[in-house]
C-alpha positions in Angstrom: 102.9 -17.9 -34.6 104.9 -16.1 -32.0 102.4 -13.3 -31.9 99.7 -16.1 -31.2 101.7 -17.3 -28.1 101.9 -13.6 -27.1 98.7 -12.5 -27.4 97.5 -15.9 -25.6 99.7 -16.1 -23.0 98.9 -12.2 -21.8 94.7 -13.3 -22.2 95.3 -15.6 -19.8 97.2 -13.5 -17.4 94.8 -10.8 -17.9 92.0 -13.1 -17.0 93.4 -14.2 -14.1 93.9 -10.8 -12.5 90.7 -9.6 -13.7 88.7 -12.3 -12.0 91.3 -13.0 -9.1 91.3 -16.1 -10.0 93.4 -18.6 -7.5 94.4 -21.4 -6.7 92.0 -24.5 -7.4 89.8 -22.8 -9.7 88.6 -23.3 -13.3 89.4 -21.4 -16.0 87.6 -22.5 -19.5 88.5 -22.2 -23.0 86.6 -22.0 -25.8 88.9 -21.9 -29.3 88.6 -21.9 -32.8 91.7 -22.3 -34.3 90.4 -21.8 -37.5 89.1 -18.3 -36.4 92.7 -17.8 -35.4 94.0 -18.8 -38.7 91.0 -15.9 -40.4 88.8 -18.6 -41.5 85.5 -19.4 -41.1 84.8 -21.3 -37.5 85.0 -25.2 -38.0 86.8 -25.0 -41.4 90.5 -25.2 -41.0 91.6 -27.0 -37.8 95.3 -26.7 -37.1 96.9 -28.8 -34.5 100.2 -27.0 -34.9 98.1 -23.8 -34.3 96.1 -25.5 -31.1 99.4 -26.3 -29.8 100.8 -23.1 -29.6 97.6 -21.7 -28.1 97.2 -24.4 -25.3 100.9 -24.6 -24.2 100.8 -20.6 -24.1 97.6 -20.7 -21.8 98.4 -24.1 -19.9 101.7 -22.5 -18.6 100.2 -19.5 -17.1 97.5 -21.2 -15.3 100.1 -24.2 -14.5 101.9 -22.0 -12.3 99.0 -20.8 -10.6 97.2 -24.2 -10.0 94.3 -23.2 -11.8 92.7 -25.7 -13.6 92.0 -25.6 -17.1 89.0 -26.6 -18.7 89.0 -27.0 -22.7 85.8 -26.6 -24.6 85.0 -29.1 -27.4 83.0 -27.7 -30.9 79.4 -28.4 -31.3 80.3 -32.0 -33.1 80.9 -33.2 -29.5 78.2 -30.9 -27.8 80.5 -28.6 -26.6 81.5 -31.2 -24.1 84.9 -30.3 -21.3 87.9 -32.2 -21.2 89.7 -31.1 -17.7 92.2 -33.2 -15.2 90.2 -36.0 -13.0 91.6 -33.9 -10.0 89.3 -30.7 -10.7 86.1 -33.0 -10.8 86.1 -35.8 -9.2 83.4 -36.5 -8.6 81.9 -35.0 -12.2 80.1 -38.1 -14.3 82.9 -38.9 -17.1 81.5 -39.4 -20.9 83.6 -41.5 -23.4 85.0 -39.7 -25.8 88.4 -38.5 -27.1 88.4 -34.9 -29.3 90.2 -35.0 -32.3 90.4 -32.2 -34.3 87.1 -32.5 -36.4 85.1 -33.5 -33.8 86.3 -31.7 -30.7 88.6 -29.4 -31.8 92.2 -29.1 -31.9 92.6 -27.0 -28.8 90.4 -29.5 -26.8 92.7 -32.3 -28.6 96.2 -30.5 -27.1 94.3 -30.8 -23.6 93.3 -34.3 -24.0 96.9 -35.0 -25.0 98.8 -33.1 -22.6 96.9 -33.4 -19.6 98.3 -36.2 -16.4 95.0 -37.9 -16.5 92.5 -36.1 -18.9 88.6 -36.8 -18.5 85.6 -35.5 -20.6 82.6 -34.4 -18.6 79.1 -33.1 -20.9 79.4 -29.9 -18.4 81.2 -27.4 -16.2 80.6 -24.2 -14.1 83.7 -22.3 -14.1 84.9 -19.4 -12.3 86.3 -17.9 -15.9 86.6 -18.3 -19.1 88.3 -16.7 -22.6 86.4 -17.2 -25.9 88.4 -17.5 -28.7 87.1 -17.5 -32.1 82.9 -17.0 -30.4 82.5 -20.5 -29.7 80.1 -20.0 -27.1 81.4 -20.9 -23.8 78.6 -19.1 -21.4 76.5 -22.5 -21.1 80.2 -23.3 -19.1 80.6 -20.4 -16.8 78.8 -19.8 -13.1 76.4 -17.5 -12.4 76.4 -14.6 -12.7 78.9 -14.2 -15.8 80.8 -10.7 -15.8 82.4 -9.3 -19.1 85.7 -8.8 -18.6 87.7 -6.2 -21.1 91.8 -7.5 -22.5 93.4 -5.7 -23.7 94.0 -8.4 -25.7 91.1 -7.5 -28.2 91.9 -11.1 -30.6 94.3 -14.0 -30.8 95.3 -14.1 -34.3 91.9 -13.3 -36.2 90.1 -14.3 -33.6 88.1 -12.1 -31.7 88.3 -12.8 -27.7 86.2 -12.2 -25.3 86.3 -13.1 -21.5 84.0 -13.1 -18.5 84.3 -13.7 -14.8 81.8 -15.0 -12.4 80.9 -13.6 -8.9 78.1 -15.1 -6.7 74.2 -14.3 -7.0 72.9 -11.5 -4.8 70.2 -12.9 -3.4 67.4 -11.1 -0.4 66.1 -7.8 -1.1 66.4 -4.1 0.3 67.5 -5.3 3.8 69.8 -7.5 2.5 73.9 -7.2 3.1 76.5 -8.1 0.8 80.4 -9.4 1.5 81.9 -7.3 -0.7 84.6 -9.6 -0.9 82.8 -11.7 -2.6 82.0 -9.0 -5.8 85.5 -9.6 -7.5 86.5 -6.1 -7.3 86.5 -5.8 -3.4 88.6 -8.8 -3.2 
């Protein structure tokens, strides 16, 4: 379980640098802890496992202020649970993830969080897929693959993206180049 810790903790960092993430913005997670564990997504939630994962991941972004956004499973329609503060103005559903129908790592959040909201959507600035639980549908345009190092979590494989603004106009167009992630 220590390598799990490890190998999560240094994701996030990764991700963070990779996407210059700062300060106020969202970082999503999408986890199967099952996938973690070498099982088949969905069939072996572990709590103990989810645990590990989100305190690993919540303390890097923590000392950031970056928000964290946690991805429920399809039973909940992938819905976000995330801190009131990051969304306030988001419309709140009612529900509370438990590990069968949410997931365990969206479980941890809901537990651990000051004051923890689900919301049916979000567009993050990042996000780290663990286990392929599908977290594009929560990421801004336009998503950019990002390559860890960090090639899985356990059994899991990872994968991670970043998000950078549309380019919009056409030949005469100018960009900020700040604005393309690796200018900034």
């Amino acid at each position: 379980m220590n390598d799990i810790a490890i190998q999560a903790k240094k994701a996030a960092e990764e991700i963070i640098e990779a996407a210059f993430l700062k300060k106020g913005d969202i970082l999503v997670i999408g986890c199967s802890t099952s996938e973690v564990l070498g099982d088949k997504l969905g069939t072996n939630s572990s709590p103990d496992t989810a645990k590990i994962l989100f305190e690993s991941i919540y303390e890097v972004v923590s000392e950031k202020g970056i928000y964290l956004a946690a991805q429920c499973c399809e039973h909940l329609n992938r819905a976000i649970i995330i801190e009131r503060e990051a969304v306030p103005f988001a419309e709140q559903v009612n529900v509370v993830p438990q590990p069968k129908a949410g997931g365990s790592f969206a479980t941890q959040a809901y537990e651990h969080f000051k004051n923890p909201i689900a919301i049916e959507e979000i567009k993050a600035d990042a996000g780290i897929d663990i286990g392929q639980t599908l977290i594009g549908m929560h990421l801004k345009k336009v998503a950019v693959p990002v390559r860890l190092s960090i090639k899985s979590i356990g059994e899991a494989p990872v994968t991670a993206a970043r998000t950078r603004p549309k380019f919009i106009g056409g030949e005469r167009a100018f960009y900020d180049k700040t604005l393309m992630g690796s200018a900034r």
